[in-house]
TORMARRO-262109 format. One line per field, with one value per residue (C-alpha): residue number from 1; residue in one letter; y, z, x negated. Coordinates in steps of 0.5 Angstrom, whole numbers, plus 500, padded with zeros to 3 digits. Example, Ala and Ser with C-alpha at 12.3 -4.5 7.8 and 13.67 -1.06 7.14 Angstrom:
// TORMARRO-262109
num <- [1 2]
residu <- [a s]
yy <- [491 498]
zz <- [516 514]
xx <- [475 473]
END
This chain:
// TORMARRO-262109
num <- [1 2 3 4 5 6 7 8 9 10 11 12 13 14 15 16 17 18 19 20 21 22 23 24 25 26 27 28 29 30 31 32 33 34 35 36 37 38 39 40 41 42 43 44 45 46 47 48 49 50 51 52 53 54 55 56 57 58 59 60 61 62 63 64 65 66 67 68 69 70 71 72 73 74 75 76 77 78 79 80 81 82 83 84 85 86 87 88 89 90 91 92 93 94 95 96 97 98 99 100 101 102 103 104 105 106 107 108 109 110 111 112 113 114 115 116 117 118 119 120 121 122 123 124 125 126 127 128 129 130 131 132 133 134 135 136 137 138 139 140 141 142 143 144 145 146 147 148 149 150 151 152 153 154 155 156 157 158 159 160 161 162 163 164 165 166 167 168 169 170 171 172 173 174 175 176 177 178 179 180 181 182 183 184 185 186 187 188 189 190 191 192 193 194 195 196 197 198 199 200 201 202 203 204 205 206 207 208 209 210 211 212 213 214 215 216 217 218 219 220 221 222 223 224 225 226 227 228 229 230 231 232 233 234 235 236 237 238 239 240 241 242 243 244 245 246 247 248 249 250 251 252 253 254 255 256 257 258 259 260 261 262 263 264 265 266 267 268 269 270 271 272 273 274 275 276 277 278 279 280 281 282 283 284 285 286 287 288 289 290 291 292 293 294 295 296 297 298 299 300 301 302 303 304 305 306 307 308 309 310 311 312 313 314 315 316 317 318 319 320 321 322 323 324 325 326 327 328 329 330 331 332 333 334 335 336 337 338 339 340 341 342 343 344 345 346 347 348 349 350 351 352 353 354 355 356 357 358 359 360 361 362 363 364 365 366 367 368 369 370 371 372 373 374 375 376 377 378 379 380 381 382 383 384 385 386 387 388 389 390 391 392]
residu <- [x x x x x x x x x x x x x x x x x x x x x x x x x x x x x x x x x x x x x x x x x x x x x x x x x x x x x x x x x x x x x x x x x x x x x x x x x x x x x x x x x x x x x x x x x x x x x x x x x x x x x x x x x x x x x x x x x x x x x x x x x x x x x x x x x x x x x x x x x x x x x x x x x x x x x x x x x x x x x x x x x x x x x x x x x x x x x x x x x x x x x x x x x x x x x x x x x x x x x x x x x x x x x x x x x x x x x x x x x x x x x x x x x x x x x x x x x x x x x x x x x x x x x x x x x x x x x x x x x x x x x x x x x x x x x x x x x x x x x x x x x x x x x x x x x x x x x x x x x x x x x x x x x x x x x x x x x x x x x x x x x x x x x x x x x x x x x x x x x x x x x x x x x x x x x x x x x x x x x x x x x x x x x x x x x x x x x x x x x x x x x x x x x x x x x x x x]
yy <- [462 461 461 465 462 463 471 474 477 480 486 483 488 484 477 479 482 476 473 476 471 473 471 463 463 466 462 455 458 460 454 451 451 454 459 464 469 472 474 480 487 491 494 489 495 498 505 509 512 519 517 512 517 523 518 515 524 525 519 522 529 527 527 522 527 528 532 537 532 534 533 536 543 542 535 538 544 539 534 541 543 536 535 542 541 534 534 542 542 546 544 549 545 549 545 540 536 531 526 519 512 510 510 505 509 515 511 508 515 518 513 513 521 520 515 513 507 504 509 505 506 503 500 497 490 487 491 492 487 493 497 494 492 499 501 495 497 505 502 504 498 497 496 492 494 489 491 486 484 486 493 492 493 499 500 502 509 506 500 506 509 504 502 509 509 513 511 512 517 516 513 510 509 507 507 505 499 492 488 489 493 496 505 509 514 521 520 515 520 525 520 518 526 527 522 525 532 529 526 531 526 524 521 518 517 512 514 510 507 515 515 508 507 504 508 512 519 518 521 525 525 532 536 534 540 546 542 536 538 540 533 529 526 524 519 518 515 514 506 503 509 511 503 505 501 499 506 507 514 517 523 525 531 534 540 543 541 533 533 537 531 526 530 529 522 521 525 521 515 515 522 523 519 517 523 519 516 524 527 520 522 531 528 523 529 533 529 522 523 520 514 513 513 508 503 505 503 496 495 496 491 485 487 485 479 476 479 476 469 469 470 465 460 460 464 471 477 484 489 492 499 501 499 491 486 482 479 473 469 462 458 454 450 448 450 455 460 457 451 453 458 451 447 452 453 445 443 447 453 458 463 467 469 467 473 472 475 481 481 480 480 477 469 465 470 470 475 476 481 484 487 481 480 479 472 471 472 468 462 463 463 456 453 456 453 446 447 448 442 438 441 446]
zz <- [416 419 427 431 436 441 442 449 447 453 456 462 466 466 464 471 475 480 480 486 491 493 487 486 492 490 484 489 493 486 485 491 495 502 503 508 505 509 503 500 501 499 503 504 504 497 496 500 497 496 493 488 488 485 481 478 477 473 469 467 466 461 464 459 457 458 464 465 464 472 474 475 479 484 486 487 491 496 496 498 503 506 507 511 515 517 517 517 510 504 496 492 488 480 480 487 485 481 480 478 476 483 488 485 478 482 485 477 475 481 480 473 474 478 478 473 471 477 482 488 493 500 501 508 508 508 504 499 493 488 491 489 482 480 483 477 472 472 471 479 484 490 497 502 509 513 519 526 529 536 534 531 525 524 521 525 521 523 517 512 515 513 507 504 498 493 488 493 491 495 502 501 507 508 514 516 512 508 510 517 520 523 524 525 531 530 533 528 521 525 526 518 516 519 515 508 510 512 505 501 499 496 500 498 503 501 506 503 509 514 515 518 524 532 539 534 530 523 523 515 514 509 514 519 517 511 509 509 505 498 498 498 494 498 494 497 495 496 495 502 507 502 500 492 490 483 482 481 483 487 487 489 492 492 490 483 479 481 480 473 471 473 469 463 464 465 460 455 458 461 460 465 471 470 469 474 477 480 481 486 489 491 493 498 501 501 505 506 513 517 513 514 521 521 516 522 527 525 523 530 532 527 529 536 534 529 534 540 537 533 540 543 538 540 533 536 533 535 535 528 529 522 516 516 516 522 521 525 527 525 528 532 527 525 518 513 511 505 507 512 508 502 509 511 505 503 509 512 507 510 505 507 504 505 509 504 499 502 502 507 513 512 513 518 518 514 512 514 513 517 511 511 516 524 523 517 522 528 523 520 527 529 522 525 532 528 524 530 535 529 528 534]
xx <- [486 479 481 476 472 467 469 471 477 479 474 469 472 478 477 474 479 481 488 492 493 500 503 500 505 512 511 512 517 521 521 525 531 532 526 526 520 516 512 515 513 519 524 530 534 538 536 541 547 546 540 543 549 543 540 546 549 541 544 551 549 544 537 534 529 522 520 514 507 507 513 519 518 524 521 513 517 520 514 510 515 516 509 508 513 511 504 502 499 501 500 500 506 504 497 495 501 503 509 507 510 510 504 500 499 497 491 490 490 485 480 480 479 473 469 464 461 457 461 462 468 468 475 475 480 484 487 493 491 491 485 480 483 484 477 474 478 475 469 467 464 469 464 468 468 471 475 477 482 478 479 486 484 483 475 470 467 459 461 463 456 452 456 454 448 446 452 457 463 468 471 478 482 490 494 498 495 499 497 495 500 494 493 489 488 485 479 477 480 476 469 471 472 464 462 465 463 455 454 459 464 471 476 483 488 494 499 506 508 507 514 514 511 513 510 505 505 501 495 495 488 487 491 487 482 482 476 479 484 478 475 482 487 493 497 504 512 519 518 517 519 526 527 526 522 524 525 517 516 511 506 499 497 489 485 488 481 482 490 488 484 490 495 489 490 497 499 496 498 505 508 512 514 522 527 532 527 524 532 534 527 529 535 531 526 532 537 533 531 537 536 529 529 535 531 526 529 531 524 522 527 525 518 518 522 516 510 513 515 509 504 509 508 500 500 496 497 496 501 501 504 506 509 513 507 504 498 497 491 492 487 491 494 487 488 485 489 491 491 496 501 501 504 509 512 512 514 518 520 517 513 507 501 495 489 484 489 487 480 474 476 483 481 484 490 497 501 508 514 519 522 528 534 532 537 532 527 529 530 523 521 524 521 515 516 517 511 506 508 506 499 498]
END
């Protein structure tokens, strides 16, 4: 049989797709012994009992079917109720909601229902490691807006400004933000509304870690105004605020026209999100706020610990206010970020990952995750101190 050569099998949109930077990491830290990893972006939480208890009644009575293409009704219901009550803002949950394989098929979903070939979406980084990868392989460009550090990290609205072109389709914003730690205060979601408003264009809003912020109230952007809310698509989940993340159900909410448009592609593709997956997610709505706000509060404790030691290292960081990341500045170790996160994992079995993993933006950083028991931390903080009188 003739052997085929000289064909690009895979399309150039994915053969160009970059390698995440996270993984090439875990892959040396798998292979280790001792490692404390501050790497990982998941709850080191198991999903709350009554959560694991409605998951496990779905399972046993028989909820192994098919749901609505949309989701189940009861869970669109609970997710309306739950963003009016929190934030104001009232979907219809008939048609301006749909539930997804977690939030990052909602985000597939949603630049692939809008976006046409050459369409650009401004993303401002360092940013989660998908957003850009999701952009591309909708046929769309990603238009990186760096932010700094001097403002927390939270982008300034006259980089988004001036990123604009003809080609622009949308504003892509995600605060709190992985892997920063950095959110955003209303008066720059208003200065971002204008802009989007001034040009007519979409925004889409990733607000996964909203329940999890410290000495701040999140700023839901689509409830900021009516208006708003008619050239938004929020995509949301239980993932990181409930500790469900092998669960893989999200949900996104928008104007009844673009949410059609997502149902179009999801049912072609997916289905539906996991049956058990969206009984164990009414049961989080319903009952979950107790347990949200204990995992809160035990992230607020480690992230005061790893700020602080971090500065105390000589390791500057600002002080990130959402989600379980801290993002410090590593120049005084006289490394490169790469450089400095292979060191701390071969000397002293320390996993981080690297700033540039998340784009523009991000060099000269590391990212760390609170997600892990404050004694893990403490001890990584010791590795740390060690690490840094060698090379600080």
């Amino acid at each position: 049989m003739q052997e085929v050569t000289n064909v690009q099998r895979l399309s150039k949109r994915v053969a160009g797709l970059k390698p995440s930077g996270i993984r090439k990491f875990f892959d040396i830290a798998a292979t280790m012994k001792d490692v404390i990893s501050l790497g990982i972006g998941e709850p080191d939480f198991t999903t709350p009992k009554p959560i694991l208890d409605a998951g496990i009644r779905s399972l046993q009575n028989g909820e192994t079917h098919y749901t609505s293409n949309w989701g189940k009704m009861e869970l669109r219901q609970a997710i309306s109720d739950n963003l009016q009550r929190l934030y104001q803002i009232k979907y219809d949950p008939t048609n301006e909601i749909i539930a997804t394989v977690g939030g990052s098929e909602a985000l597939y979903l949603t630049f692939t229902a809008i976006l046409d070939t050459g369409d650009e979406v401004i993303i401002p980084t360092p940013c989660f490691v998908s957003y850009q990868a999701e952009v591309i392989m909708a046929g769309g460009v990603a238009v990186e807006v760096p932010a700094r550090e001097a403002n927390d990290f939270c982008v300034d609205p006259d980089d988004i400004r001036k990123a604009i072109t003809p080609r622009t389709k949308a504003i892509f914003i995600g605060y709190p933000s992985n892997p920063t730690g950095a959110v955003a205060t209303r008066e720059v979601m208003m200065e971002i509304a204008k802009i989007a408003e001034e040009f007519d264009l979409l925004v889409v809003t990733d607000e996964l870690y909203d329940r999890l912020v410290y000495d701040f109230q999140h700023v839901c952007f689509p409830a900021l105004d009516e208006s708003l809310k008619n050239r938004t698509i929020l995509i949301g989940g239980f993932s990181k605020n409930y500790a469900m993340t092998g669960w893989r159900i999200g949900f996104a909410c928008g104007p009844s026209d673009l949410i059609q448009g997502l149902v179009r592609i999801h049912q072609y593709t997916i289905m539906s999100a996991p049956t058990t997956a969206q009984d164990a997610a009414l049961v989080a709505i319903q009952s979950g706020d107790p347990h949200v706000e204990e995992m809160r509060v035990e992230y607020d404790r480690r992230r005061r610990l790893l700020v602080a030691g971090l500065n105390r290292l000589g390791l500057s960081t600002f002080e990130p206010r959402g989600a379980f990341y801290a993002f410090p500045n590593i120049q005084a170790s006289g490394m490169d970020d790469e450089s400095f996160c292979e060191k701390l994992l071969v000397e002293e079995h320390v996993a981080v990952v690297p700033g540039n993993a998340f784009g523009p933006g991000g060099e000269g950083y590391a990212r760390m995750c609170y997600a892990t028991s404050y004694e893990k931390i403490e001890e990584a903080i010791h590795r740390m101190e060690k690490f840094m009188n060698r090379y600080g």
